[in-house]
C-alpha beads as a LAMMPS data file, in Angstrom:
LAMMPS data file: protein, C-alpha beads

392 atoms
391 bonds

1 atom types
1 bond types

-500.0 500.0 xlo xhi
-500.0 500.0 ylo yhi
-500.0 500.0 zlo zhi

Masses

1 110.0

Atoms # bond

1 1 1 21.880 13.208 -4.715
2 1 1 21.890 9.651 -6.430
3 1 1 24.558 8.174 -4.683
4 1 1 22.859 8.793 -1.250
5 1 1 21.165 6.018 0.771
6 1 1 17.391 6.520 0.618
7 1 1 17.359 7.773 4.563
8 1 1 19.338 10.755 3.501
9 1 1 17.552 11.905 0.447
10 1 1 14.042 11.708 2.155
11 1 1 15.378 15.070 3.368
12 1 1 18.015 16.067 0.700
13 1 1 16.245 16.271 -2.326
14 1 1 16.107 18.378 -5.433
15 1 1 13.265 20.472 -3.385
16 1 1 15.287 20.462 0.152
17 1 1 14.632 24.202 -0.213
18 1 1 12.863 26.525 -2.396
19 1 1 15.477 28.878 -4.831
20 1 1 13.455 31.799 -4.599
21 1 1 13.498 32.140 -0.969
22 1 1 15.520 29.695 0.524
23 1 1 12.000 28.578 2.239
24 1 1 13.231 24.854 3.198
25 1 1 9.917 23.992 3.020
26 1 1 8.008 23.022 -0.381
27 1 1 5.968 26.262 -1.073
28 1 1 2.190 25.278 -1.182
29 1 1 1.146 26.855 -4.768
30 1 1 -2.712 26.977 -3.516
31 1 1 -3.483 28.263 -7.339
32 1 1 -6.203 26.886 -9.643
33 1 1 -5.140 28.941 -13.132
34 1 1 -1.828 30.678 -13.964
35 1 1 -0.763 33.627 -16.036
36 1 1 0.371 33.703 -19.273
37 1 1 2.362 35.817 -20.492
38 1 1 2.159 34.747 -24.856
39 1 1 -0.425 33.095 -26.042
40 1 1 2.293 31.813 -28.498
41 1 1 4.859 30.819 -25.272
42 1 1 2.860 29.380 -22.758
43 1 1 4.294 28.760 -19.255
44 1 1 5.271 25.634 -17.823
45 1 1 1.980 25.799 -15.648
46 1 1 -1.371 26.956 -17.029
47 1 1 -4.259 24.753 -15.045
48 1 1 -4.106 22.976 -12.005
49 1 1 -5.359 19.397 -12.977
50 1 1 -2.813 19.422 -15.953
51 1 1 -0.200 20.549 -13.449
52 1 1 0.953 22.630 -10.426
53 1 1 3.813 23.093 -9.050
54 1 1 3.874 21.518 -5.432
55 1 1 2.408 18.389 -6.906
56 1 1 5.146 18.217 -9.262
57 1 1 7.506 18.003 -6.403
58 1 1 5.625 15.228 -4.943
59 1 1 5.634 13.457 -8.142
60 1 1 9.215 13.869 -8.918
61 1 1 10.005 12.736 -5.716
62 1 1 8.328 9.273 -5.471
63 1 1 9.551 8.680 -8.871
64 1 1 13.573 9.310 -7.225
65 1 1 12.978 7.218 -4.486
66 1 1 11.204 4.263 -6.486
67 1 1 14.406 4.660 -9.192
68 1 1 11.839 5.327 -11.455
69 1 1 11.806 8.428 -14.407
70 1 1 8.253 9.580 -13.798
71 1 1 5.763 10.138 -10.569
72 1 1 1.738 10.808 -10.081
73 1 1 0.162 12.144 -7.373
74 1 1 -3.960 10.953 -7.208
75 1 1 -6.472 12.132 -5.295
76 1 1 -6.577 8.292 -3.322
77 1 1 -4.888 4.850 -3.610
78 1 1 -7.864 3.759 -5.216
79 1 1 -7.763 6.899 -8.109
80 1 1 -4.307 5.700 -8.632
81 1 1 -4.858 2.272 -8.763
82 1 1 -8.092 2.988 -11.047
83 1 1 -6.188 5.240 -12.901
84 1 1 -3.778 2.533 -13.554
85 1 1 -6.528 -0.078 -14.922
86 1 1 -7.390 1.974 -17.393
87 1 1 -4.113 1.596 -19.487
88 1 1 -5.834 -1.569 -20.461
89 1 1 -8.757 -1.714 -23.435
90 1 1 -11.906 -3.898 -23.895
91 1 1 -10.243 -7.932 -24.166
92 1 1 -7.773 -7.415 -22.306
93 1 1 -7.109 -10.020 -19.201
94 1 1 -5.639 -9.305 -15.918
95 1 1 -4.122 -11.985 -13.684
96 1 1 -4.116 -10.871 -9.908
97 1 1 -3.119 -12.027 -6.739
98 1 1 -5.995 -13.843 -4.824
99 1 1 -5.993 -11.805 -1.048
100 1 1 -5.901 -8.174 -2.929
101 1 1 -7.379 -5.437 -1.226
102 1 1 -10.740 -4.893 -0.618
103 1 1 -10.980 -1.838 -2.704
104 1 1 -9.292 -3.692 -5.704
105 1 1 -10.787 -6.753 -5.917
106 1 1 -14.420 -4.442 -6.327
107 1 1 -13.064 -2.472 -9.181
108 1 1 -11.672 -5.241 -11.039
109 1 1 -15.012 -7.514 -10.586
110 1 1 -17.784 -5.138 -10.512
111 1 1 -15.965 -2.474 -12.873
112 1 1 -13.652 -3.333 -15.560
113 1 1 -15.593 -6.303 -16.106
114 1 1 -18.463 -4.120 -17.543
115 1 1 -15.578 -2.601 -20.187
116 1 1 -14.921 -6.079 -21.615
117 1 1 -11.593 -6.525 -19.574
118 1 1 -11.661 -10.048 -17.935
119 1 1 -9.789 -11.200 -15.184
120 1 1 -8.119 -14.185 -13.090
121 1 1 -7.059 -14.224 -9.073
122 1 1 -4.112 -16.810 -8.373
123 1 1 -2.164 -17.584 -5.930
124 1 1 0.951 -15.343 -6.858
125 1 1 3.360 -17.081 -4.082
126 1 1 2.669 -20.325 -7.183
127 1 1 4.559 -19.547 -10.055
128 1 1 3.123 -22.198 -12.035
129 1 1 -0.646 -20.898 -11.133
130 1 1 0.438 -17.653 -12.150
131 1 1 2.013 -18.749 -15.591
132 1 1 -1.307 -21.345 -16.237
133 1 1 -3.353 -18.488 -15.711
134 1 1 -1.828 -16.302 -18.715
135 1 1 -4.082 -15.792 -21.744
136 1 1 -3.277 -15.211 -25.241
137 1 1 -4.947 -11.778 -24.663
138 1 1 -3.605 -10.979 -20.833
139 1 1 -2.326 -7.998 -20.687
140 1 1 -1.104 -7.206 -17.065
141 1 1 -0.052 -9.197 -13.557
142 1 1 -1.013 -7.365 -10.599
143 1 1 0.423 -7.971 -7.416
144 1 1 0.124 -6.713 -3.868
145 1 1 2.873 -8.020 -1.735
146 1 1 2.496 -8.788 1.141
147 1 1 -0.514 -9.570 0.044
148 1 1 -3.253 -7.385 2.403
149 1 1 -4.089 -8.989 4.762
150 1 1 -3.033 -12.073 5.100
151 1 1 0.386 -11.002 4.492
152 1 1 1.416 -13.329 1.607
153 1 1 4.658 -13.060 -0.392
154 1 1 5.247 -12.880 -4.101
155 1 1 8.134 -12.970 -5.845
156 1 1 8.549 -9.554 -7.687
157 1 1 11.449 -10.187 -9.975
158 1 1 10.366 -13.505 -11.128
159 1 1 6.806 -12.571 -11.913
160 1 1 7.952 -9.552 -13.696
161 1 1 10.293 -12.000 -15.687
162 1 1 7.323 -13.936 -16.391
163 1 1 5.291 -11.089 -17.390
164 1 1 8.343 -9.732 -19.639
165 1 1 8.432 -12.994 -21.388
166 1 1 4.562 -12.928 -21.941
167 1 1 4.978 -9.523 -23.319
168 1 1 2.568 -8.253 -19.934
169 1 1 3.287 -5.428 -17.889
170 1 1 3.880 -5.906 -13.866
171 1 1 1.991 -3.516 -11.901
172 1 1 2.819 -3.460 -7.788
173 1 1 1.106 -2.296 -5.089
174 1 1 3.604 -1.264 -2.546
175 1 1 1.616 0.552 0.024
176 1 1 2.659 -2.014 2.785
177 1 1 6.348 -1.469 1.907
178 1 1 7.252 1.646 0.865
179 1 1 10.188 2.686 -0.636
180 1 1 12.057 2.653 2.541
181 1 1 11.922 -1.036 2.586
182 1 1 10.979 -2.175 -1.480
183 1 1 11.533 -0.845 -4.360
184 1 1 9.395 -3.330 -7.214
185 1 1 10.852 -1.178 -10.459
186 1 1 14.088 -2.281 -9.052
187 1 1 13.105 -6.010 -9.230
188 1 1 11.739 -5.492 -12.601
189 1 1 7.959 -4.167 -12.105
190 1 1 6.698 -1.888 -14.627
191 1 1 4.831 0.187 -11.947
192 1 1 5.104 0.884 -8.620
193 1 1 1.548 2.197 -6.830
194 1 1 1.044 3.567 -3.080
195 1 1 -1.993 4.633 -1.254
196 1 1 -0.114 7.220 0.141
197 1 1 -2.415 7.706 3.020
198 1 1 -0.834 4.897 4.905
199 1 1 2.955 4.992 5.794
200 1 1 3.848 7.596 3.336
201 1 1 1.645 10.470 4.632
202 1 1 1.614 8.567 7.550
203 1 1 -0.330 10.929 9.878
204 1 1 -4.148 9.872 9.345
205 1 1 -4.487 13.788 8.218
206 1 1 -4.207 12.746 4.356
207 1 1 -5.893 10.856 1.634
208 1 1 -3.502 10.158 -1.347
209 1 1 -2.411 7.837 -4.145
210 1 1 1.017 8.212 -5.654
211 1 1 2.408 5.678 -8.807
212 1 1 5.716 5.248 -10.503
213 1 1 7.209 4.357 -13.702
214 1 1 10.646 3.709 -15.479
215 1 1 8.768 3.703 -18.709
216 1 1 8.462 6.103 -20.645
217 1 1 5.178 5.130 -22.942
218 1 1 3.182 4.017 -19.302
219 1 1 4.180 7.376 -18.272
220 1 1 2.507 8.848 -21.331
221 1 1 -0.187 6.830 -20.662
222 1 1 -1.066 7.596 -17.356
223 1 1 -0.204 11.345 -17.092
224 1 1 -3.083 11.379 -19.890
225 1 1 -5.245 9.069 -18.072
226 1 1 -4.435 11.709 -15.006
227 1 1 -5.491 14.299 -16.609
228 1 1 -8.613 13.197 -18.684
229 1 1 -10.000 11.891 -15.405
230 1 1 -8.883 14.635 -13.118
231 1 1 -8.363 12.552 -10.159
232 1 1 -5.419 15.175 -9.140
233 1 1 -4.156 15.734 -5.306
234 1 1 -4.590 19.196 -4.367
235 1 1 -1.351 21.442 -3.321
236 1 1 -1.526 21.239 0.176
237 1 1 -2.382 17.571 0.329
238 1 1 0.481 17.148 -1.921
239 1 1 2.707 19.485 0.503
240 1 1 1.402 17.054 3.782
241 1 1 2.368 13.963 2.092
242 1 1 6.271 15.502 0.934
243 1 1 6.240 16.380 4.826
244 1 1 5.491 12.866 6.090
245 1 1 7.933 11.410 3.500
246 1 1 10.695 13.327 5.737
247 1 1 10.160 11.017 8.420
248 1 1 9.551 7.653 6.714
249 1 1 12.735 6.016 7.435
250 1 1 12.226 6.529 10.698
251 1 1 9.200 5.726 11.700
252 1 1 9.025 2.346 9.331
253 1 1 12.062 1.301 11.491
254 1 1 10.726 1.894 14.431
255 1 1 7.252 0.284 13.657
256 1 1 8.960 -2.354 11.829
257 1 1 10.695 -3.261 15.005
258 1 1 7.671 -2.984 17.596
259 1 1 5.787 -5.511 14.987
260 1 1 8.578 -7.897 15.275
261 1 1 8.371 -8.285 18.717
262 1 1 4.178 -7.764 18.946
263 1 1 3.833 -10.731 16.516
264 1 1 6.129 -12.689 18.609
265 1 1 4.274 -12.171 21.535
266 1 1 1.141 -12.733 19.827
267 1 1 2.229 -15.780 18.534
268 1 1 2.721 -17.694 22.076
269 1 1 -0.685 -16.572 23.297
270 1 1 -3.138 -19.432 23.775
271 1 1 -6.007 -17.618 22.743
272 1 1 -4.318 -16.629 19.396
273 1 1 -4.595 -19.113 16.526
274 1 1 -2.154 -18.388 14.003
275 1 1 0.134 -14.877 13.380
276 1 1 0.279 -13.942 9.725
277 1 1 3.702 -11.691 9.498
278 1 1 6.423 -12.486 6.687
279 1 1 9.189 -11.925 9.595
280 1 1 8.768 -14.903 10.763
281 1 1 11.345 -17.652 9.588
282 1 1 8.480 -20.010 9.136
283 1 1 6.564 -18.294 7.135
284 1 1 6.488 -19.198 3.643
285 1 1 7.419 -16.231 2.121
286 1 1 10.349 -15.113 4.131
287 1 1 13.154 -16.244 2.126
288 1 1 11.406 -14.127 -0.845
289 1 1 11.064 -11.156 1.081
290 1 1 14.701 -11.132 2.803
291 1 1 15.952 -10.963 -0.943
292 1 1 13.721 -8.223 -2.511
293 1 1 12.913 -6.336 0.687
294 1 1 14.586 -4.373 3.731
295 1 1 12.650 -5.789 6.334
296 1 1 9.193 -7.673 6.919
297 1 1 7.318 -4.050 7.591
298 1 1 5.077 -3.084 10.190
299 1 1 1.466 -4.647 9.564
300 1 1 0.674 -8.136 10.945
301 1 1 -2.649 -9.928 11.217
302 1 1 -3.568 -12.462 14.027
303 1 1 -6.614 -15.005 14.373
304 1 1 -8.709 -15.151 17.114
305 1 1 -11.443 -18.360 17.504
306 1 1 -14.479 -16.248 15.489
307 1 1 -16.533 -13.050 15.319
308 1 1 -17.409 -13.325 18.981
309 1 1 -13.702 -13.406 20.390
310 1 1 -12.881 -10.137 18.119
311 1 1 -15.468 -8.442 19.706
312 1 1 -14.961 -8.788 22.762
313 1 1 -10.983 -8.348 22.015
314 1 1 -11.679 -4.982 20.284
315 1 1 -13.984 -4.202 23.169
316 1 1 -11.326 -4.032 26.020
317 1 1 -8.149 -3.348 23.701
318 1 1 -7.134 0.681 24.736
319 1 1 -4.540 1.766 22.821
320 1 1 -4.657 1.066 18.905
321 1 1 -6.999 2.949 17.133
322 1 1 -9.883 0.663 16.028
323 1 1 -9.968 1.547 12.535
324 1 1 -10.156 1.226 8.918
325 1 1 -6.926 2.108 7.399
326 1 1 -3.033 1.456 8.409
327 1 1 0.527 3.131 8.508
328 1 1 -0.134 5.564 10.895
329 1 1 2.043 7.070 13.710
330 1 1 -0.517 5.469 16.260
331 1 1 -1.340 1.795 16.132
332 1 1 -4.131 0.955 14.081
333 1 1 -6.311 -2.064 14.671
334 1 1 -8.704 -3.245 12.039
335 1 1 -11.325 -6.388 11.352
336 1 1 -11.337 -6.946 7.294
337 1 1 -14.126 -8.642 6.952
338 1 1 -16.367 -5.845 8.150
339 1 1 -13.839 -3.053 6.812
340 1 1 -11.108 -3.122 4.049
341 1 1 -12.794 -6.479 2.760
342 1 1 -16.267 -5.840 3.341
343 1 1 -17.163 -5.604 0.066
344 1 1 -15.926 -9.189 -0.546
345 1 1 -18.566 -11.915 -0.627
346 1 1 -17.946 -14.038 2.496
347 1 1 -17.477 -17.116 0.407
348 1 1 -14.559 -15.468 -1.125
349 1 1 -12.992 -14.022 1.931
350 1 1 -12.929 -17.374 3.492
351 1 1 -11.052 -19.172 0.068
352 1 1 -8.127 -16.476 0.622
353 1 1 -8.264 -17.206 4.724
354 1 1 -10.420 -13.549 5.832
355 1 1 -12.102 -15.566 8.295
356 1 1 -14.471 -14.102 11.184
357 1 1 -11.664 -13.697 13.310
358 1 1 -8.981 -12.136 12.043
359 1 1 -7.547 -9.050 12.935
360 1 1 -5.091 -7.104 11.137
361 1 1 -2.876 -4.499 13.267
362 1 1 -0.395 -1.760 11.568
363 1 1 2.278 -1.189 14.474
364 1 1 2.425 2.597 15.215
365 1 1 5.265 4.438 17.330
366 1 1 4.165 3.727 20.732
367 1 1 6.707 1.675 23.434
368 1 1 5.851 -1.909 22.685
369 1 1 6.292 -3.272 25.448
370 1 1 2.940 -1.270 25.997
371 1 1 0.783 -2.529 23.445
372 1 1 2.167 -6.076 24.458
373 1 1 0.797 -5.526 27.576
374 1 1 -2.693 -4.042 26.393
375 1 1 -3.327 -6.979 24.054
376 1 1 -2.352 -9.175 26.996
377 1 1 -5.076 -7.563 29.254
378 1 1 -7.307 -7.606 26.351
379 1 1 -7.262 -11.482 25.521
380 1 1 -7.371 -11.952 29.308
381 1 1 -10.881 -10.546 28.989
382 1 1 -11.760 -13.100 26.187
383 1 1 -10.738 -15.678 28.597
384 1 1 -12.992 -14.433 31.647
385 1 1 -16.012 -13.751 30.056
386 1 1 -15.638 -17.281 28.557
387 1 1 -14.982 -18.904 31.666
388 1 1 -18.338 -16.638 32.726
389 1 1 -20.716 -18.030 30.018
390 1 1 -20.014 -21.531 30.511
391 1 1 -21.260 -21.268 34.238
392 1 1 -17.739 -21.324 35.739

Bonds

1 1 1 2
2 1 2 3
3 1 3 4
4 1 4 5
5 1 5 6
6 1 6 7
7 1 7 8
8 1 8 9
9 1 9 10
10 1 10 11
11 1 11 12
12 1 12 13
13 1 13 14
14 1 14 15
15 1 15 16
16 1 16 17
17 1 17 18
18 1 18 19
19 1 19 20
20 1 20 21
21 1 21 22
22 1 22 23
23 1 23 24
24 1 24 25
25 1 25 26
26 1 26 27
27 1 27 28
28 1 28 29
29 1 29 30
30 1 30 31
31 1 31 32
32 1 32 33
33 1 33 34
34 1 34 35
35 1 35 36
36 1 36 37
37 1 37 38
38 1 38 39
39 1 39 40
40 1 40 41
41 1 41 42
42 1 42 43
43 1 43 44
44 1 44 45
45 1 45 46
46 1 46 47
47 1 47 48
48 1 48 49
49 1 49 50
50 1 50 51
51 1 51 52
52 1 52 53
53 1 53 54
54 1 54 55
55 1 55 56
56 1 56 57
57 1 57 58
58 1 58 59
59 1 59 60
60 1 60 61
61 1 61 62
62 1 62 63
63 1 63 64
64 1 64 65
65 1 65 66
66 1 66 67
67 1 67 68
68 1 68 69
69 1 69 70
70 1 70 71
71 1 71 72
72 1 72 73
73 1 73 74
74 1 74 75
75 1 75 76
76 1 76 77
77 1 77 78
78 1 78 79
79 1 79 80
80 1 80 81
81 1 81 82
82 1 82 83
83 1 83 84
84 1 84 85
85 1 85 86
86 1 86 87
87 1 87 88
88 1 88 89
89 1 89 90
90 1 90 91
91 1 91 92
92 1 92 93
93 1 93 94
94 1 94 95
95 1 95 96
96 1 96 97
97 1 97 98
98 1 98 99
99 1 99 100
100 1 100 101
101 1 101 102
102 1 102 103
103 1 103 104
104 1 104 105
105 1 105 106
106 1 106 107
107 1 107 108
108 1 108 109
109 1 109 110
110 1 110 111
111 1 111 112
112 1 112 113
113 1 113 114
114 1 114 115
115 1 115 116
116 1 116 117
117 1 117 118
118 1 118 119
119 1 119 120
120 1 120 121
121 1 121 122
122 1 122 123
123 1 123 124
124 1 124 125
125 1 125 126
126 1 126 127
127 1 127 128
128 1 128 129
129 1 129 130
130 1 130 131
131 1 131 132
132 1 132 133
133 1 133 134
134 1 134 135
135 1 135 136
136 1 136 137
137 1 137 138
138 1 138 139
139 1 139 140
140 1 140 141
141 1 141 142
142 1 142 143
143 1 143 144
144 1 144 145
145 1 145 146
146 1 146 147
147 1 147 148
148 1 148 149
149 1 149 150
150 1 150 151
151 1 151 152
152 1 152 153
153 1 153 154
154 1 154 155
155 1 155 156
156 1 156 157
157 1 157 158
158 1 158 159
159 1 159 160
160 1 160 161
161 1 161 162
162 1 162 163
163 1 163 164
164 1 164 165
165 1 165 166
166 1 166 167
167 1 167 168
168 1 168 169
169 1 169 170
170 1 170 171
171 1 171 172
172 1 172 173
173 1 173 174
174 1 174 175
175 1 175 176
176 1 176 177
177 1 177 178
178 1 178 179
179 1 179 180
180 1 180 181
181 1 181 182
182 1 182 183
183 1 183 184
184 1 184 185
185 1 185 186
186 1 186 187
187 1 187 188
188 1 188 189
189 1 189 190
190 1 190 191
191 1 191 192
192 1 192 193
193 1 193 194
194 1 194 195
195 1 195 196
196 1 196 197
197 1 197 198
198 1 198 199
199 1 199 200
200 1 200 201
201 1 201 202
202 1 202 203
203 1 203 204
204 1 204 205
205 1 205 206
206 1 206 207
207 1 207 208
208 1 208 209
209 1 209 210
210 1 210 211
211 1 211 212
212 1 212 213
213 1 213 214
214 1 214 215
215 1 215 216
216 1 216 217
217 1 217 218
218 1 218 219
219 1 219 220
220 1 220 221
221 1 221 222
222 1 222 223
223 1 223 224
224 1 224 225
225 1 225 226
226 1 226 227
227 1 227 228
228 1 228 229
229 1 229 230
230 1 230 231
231 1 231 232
232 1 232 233
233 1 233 234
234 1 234 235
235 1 235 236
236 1 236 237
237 1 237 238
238 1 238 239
239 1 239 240
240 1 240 241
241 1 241 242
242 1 242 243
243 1 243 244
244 1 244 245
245 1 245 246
246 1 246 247
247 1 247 248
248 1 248 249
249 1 249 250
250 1 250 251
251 1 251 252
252 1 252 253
253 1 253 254
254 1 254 255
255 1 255 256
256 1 256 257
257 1 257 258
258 1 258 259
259 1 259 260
260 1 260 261
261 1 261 262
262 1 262 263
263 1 263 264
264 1 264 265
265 1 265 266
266 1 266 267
267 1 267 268
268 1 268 269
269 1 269 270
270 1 270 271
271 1 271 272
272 1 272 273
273 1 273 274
274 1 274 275
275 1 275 276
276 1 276 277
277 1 277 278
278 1 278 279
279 1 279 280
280 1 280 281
281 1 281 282
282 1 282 283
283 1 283 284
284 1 284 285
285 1 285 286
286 1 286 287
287 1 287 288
288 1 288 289
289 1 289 290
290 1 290 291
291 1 291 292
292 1 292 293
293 1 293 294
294 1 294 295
295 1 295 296
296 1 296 297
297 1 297 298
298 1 298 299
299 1 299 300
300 1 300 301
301 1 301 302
302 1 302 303
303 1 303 304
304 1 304 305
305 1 305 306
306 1 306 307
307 1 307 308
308 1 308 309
309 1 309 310
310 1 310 311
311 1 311 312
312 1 312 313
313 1 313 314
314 1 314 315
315 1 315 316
316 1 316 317
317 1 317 318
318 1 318 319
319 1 319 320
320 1 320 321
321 1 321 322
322 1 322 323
323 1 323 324
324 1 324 325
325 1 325 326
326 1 326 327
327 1 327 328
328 1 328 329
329 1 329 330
330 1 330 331
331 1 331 332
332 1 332 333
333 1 333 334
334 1 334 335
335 1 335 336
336 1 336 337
337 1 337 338
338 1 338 339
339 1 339 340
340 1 340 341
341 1 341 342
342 1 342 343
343 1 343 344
344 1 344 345
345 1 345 346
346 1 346 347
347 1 347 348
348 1 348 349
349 1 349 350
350 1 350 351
351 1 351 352
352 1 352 353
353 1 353 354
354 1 354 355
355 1 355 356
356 1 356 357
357 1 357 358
358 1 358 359
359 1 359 360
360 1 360 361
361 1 361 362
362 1 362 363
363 1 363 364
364 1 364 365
365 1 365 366
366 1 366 367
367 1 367 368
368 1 368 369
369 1 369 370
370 1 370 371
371 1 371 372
372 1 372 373
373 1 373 374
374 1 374 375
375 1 375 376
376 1 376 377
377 1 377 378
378 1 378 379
379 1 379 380
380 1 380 381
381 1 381 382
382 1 382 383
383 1 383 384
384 1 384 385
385 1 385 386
386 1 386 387
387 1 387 388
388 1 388 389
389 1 389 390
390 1 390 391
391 1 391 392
């Protein structure tokens, strides 16, 4: 089914129906242990955490759709992304975008540093930072593009070239993406890594971490790593994620679309300082990301004046869910300074521009025109109680 477009084989893949029943649904193999029939012979399948069969069909398919030769499904972005850190040994160096998420940045500071494996953040949209930052001993560049949440662009293919000629691997975080709209191994990455929970599942019923890799000694690697640390999905969180994966396409175009026009909106407001979304021509990353991508996704951030404006904004906005997380079928507003970012000191949220009043929205599947109009009534608010407290 290679020579399909991606749309098609969301739905059309090697496990479009199951052979021993014709079931066109993934069966859900809710099994811990399996028999053996020779000690001598054993079966494909013997223990769940070393492998089961719905997970493998999870597995095989992100690996198809990220043109990769091997897939892992995790119990969370983070296990995956965890996971993934601990291909590297004590002296090793990792150089890593600035504005990474939340999650990240702690387990690469307050984690890997206590194994002896030292790090640098850069500016990844500077190709010179990125090569000055390289070490005798670095092992690994690490980027997360668009950056979360500020939305920066880096240049996949030419970072991985840099990394290929520093004998480093390129990991990517593609959670804001997906497949359906960037596929890094393509460009030259070495591995691909989701938190499926966002627009893959994308159903806020899930809480999953999927990776990808061409090669075949990181594959190796990590399916030991996988199963030393046991940080395995379970079948039928495996079998919800291959369901939301049907409708992907879909809903990323749809929600890709809504954002477009949201952050256009957003953008002529008087009461909004600056719109960070890589769809806009004047961004300084859209040039990159209309050659490596299919699209400028469907997560934007906006700045208010400070803490004070987002409150009252989150206080009178209706319809997005006020939230941590993202890539859901309903809009999801969030504030990453108190939530995905939280556990970044404040001095170091403000170098990588997480101020006090920014806002980051993922664009669900609602009518736009909608949301427009809830924001709009919203900031309105901001205005009138402002007009209020100064005695007016």
């Amino acid at each position: 089914m290679t020579d399909h477009s991606l749309q098609t084989r969301l739905l059309h893949s090697d496990y479009k129906f199951d052979p021993h029943t014709g079931a066109v649904s993934v069966p859900i193999q809710q099994a811990s242990t399996f028999h053996q029939q020779d000690f001598d012979n054993p079966g494909v399948y013997d223990y769940s955490r070393s492998g089961n069969p719905t997970r493998k069909a999870l597995e095989d398919t992100i690996a198809g759709l990220e043109s990769g030769s091997h897939g892992f499904a995790f119990a969370s972005g983070m296990a995956a992304i965890s996971t993934a850190f601990m291909l590297l040994s004590k002296g090793d160096h990792v150089v890593i975008t600035q504005d990474v998420y939340g999650g990240t940045f702690r387990m690469i500071r307050d984690v890997l540093v206590r194994f002896g494996i030292d790090h640098t953040f850069v500016d990844m949209t500077d190709l010179h930072a990125v090569a000055t930052a390289i070490q005798p001993n670095t092992k690994l560049l690490y980027i997360e593009t668009p950056s979360n949440p500020t939305l920066e662009i880096t240049d996949i293919r030419a970072v991985a070239k840099l990394a290929k000629a520093n004998d480093c691997w390129t990991f990517v975080d593609n959670t804001f993406m997906t497949p359906a709209l960037q596929r890094p191994l393509e460009l030259g990455a070495d591995l691909v890594l989701h938190s499926a929970t966002k627009f893959i599942a994308g159903h806020s019923d899930v809480v999953a971490g999927l990776a990808a890799t061409n090669d075949r000694e990181i594959a190796e690697q990590l399916g030991f790593l996988q199963n030393s640390f046991g940080s395995i999905l379970g079948a039928h969180d495996c079998w919800l994620v291959l369901r939301g994966l049907k409708t992907l396409h879909c809903r990323m175009t749809q929600s890709q679309a809504s954002a477009v026009k949201i952050a256009e909106k957003l953008s002529a407001h008087p009461l909004v300082e600056q719109v960070y979304y890589p769809g806009f021509r004047f961004h300084p990353g859209s040039s990159t990301q209309a050659y490596q991508a299919e699209g400028s996704g469907a997560v934007l951030s906006f700045r208010l004046r400070d803490e004070d404006a987002v409150r009252q904004f989150t206080k009178h906005v209706e319809l997005p869910v006020y939230a941590v997380s993202l890539g859901a079928v309903e809009s999801i507003l969030s504030y990453p300074a108190r939530m995905s970012h939280a556990s970044m000191p404040k001095e170091e949220r403000e170098k990588r521009g997480i101020t006090d009043g920014l806002l980051r929205l993922s664009v669900g599947l609602e009518n736009p025109n909608d949301l427009i109009k809830d924001f709009h009534q919203a900031l309105g608010k901001i205005e009138s109680e402002a007009f209020l407290q100064t005695g007016g």
